[in-house]
C-alpha positions as CSV (number, residue, x, y, z in Angstrom):
1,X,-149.9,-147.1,-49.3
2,X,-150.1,-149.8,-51.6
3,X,-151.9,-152.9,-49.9
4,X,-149.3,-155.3,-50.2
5,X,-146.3,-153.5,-48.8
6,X,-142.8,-154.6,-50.2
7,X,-141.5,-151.3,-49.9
8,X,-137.7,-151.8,-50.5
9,X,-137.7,-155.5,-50.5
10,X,-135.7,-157.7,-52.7
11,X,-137.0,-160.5,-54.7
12,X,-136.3,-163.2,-57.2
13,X,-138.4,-164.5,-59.7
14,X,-138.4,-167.4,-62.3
15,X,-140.4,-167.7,-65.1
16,X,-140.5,-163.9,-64.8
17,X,-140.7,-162.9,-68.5
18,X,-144.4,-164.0,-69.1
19,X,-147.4,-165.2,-67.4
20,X,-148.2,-165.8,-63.8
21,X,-143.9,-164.5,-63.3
22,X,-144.4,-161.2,-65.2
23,X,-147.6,-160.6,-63.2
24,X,-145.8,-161.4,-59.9
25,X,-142.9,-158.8,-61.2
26,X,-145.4,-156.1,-61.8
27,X,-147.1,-156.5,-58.1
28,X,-143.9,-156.7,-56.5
29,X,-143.0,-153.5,-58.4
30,X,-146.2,-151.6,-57.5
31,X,-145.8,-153.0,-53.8
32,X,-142.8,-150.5,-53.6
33,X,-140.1,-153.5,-54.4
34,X,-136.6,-152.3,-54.4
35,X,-135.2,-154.8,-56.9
36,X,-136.0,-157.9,-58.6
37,X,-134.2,-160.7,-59.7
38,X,-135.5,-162.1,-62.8
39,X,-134.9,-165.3,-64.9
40,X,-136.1,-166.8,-67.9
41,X,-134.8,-168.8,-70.6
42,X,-136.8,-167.1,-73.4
43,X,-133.4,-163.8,-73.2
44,X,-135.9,-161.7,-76.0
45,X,-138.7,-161.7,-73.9
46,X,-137.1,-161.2,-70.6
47,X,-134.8,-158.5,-72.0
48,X,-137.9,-156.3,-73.3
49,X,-140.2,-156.4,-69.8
50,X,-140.2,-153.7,-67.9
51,X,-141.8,-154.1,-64.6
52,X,-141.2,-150.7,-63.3
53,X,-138.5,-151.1,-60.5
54,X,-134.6,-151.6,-60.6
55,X,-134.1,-155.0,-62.3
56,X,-131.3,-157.3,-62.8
57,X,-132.5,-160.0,-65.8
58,X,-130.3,-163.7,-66.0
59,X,-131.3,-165.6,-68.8
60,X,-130.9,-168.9,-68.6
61,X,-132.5,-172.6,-67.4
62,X,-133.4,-173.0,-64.3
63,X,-132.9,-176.7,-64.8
64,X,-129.0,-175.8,-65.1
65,X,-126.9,-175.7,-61.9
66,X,-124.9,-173.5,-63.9
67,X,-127.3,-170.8,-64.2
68,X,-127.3,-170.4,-60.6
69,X,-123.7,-170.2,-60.1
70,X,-124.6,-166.9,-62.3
71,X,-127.8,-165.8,-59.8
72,X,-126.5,-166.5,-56.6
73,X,-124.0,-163.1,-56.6
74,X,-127.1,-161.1,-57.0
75,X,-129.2,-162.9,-54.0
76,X,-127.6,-161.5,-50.6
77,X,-129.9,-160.3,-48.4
78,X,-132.8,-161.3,-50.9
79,X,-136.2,-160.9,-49.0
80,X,-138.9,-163.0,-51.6
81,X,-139.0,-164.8,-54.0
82,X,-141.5,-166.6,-56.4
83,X,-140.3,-169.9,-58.0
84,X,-142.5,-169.6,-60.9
85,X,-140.7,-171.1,-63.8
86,X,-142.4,-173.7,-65.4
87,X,-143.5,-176.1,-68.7
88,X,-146.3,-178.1,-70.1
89,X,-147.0,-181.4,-71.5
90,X,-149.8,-183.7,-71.9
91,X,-149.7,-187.5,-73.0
92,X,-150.7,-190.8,-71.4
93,X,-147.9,-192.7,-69.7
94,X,-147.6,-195.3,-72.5
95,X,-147.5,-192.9,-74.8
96,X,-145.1,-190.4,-73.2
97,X,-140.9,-191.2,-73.4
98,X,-138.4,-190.8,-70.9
99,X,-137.1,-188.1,-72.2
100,X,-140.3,-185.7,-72.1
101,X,-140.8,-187.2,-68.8
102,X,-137.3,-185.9,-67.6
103,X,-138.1,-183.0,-69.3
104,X,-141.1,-181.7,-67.4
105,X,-139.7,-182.8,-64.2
106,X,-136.2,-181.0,-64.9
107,X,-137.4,-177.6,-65.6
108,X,-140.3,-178.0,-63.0
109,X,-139.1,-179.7,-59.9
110,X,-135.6,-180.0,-60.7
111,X,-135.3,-176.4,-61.2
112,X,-137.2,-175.5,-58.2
113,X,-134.8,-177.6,-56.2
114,X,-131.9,-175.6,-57.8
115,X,-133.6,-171.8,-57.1
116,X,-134.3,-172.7,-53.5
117,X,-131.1,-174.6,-52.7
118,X,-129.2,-171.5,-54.1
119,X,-132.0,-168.5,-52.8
120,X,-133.1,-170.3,-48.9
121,X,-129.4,-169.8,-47.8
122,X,-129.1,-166.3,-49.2
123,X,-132.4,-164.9,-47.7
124,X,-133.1,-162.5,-44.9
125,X,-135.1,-164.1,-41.6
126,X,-138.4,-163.3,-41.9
127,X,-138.2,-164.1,-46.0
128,X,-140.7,-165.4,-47.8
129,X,-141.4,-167.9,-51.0
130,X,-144.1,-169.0,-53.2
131,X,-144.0,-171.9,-55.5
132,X,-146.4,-171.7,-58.5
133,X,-147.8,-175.4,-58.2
134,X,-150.6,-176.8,-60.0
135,X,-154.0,-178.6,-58.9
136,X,-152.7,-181.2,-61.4
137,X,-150.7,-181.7,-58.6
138,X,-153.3,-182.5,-56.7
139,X,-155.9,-184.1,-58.9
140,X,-155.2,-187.1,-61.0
141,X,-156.3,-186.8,-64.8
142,X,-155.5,-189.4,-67.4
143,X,-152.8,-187.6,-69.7
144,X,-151.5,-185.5,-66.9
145,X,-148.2,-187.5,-66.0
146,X,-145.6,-186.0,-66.1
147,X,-146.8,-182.3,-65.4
148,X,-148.8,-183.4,-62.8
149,X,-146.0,-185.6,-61.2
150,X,-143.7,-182.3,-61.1
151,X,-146.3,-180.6,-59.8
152,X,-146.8,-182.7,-56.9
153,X,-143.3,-182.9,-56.0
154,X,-143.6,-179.1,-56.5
155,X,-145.9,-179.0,-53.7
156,X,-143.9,-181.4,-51.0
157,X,-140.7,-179.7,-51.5
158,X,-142.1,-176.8,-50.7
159,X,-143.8,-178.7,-46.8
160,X,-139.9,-179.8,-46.9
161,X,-138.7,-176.1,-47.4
162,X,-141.1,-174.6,-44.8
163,X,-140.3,-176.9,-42.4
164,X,-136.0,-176.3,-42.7
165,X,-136.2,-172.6,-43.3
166,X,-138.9,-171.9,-40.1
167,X,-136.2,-171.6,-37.3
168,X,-135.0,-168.7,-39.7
169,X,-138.5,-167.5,-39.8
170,X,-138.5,-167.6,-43.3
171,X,-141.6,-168.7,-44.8
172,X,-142.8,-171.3,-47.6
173,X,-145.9,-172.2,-49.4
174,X,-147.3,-173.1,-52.9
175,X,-150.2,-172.4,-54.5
176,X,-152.2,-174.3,-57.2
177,X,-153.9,-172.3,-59.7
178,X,-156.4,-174.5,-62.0
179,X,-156.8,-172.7,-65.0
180,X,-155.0,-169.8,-65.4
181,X,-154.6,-167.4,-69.1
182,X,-151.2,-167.6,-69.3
183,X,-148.8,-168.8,-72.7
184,X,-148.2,-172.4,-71.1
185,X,-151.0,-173.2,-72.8
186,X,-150.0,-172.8,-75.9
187,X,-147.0,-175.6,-75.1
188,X,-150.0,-178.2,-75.3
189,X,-151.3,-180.0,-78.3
190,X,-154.7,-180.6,-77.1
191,X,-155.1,-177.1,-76.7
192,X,-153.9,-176.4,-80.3
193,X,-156.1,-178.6,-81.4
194,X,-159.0,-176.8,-79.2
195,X,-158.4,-173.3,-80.6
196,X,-158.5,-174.5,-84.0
197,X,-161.7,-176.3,-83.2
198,X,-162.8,-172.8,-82.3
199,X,-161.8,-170.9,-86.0
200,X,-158.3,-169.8,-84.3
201,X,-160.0,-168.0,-81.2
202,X,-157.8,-169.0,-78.3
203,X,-159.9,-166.9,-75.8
204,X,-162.7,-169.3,-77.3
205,X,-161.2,-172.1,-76.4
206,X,-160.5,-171.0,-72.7
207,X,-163.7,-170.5,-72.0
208,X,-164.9,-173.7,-73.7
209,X,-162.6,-175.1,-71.3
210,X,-163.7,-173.3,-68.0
211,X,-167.4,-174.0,-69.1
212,X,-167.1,-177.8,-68.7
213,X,-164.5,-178.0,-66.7
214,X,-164.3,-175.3,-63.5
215,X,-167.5,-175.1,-61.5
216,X,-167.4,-171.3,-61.1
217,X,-167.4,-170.9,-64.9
218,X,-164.2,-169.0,-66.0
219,X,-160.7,-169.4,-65.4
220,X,-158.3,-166.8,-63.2
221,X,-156.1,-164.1,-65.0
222,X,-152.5,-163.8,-64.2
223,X,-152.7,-160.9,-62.3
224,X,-155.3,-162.5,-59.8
225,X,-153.2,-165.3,-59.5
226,X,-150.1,-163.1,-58.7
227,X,-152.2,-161.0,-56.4
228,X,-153.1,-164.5,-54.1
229,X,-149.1,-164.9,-54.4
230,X,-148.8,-161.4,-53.4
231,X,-150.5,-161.8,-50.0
232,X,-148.5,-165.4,-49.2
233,X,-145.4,-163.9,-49.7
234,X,-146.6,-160.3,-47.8
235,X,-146.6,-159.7,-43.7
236,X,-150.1,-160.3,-43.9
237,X,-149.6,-163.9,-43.9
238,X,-146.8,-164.1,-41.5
239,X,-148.3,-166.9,-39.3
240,X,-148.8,-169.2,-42.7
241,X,-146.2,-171.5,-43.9
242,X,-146.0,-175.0,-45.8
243,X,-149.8,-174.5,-47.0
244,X,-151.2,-174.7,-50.6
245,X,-153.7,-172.4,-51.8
246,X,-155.7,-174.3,-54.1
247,X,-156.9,-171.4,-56.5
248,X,-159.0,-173.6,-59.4
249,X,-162.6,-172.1,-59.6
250,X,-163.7,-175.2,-57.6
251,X,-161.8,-177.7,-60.0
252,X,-161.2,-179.9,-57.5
253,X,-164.4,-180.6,-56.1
């Protein structure tokens, strides 16, 4: 038996084409998962994954009430799900305008508002969710805004969630990954700016990053990160809900 046990479970997932989402998908998958939800807005990419179980794929933004009026037929008796969708951005607060700031906050908080006011109702008792948070959320850096504000939001709608979905026994928490190998990245200019600092090598440049920045040295793969999601949303963490895994390599110290 597969250690994490979701043997004919349902489960949505946002974000799901890529990244921390995709990895999620594939553990779910392998965990014996019936059938999963997925979203994403990038339709190529979320069209050609295969995770390796029944699937139903919704492109679209999360950010759009819209989109969910599409989702929510699919969600009866859902069992997870992982509120994973997610941007990047980077700029001091002089520097940033209101419309990136609305931005970042609409796909990120915004749309996790949307995916759990449509899924929370729809879900089995005894469900369980994960929000893919951010330490950024937790830790103040100067650039860090508007990502970080979302991300802190992130995090205190999902104490707000566990508290209103626990007489249903259904079960919330976040977690905050520091550094994680995933595209969002890629979405940053510093970053750009990094890799081509290192001759084009973007692995380079992570690890340049983790070196100075993560006291442990490296930064997590997705898979490890979905894994630590795995157990929150499994039966092995049936007593824990409205906590925050802080998963940074010591970031935050």
């Amino acid at each position: 038996m597969h250690i994490l046990d979701f043997t004919d479970r349902k489960a949505l997932i946002t974000g799901a084409a890529s990244g921390i989402g995709a990895a999620g998908a594939r553990l779910l998958a392998n965990g014996g998962a019936a059938t999963l939800i997925l979203t994403d807005r990038d339709a190529d990419a979320l069209d050609a994954f295969d995770p390796g179980c029944s699937v139903v794929r919704i492109a679209g933004d999360v950010a759009d009430p819209g989109h969910w009026d599409e989702v929510a037929p699919h969600l009866d008796g859902l069992d997870h799900a992982i509120v994973n969708a997610g941007i990047a951005a980077g700029g001091a607060i002089g520097e940033t305008g209101f419309a990136e700031w609305r931005r970042v906050l609409g796909t990120n908080l915004d749309g996790a508002f949307l995916t759990l006011s449509t899924a929370l109702p729809l879900m089995r008792e005894g469900g369980s969710v994960v929000l893919t948070a951010s330490v950024s959320g937790i830790k103040a850096e100067p650039g860090t805004a508007a990502y970080g504000c979302s991300k802190a939001g992130l995090i205190h709608l999902a104490r707000v969630a566990a508290k209103e979905a626990a007489p249903r026994r259904i079960r919330v928490n976040a977690i905050a990954p520091g550094g994680v190998d995933t595209p969002i990245w890629d979405q940053t200019p510093f970053f750009r700016d990094l890799v081509a600092e290192h001759g084009g090598a973007r692995t380079a440049a992570l690890d340049a990053m983790a070196a100075m920045a993560t006291p442990l040295g490296r930064y997590a793969s997705a898979d490890e990160i979905a894994a630590q999601v795995g157990f929150l949303l499994s039966d092995m963490a049936a007593t824990i809900t409205g906590a925050v895994l802080v998963s940074d390599g010591g970031y935050s110290l």
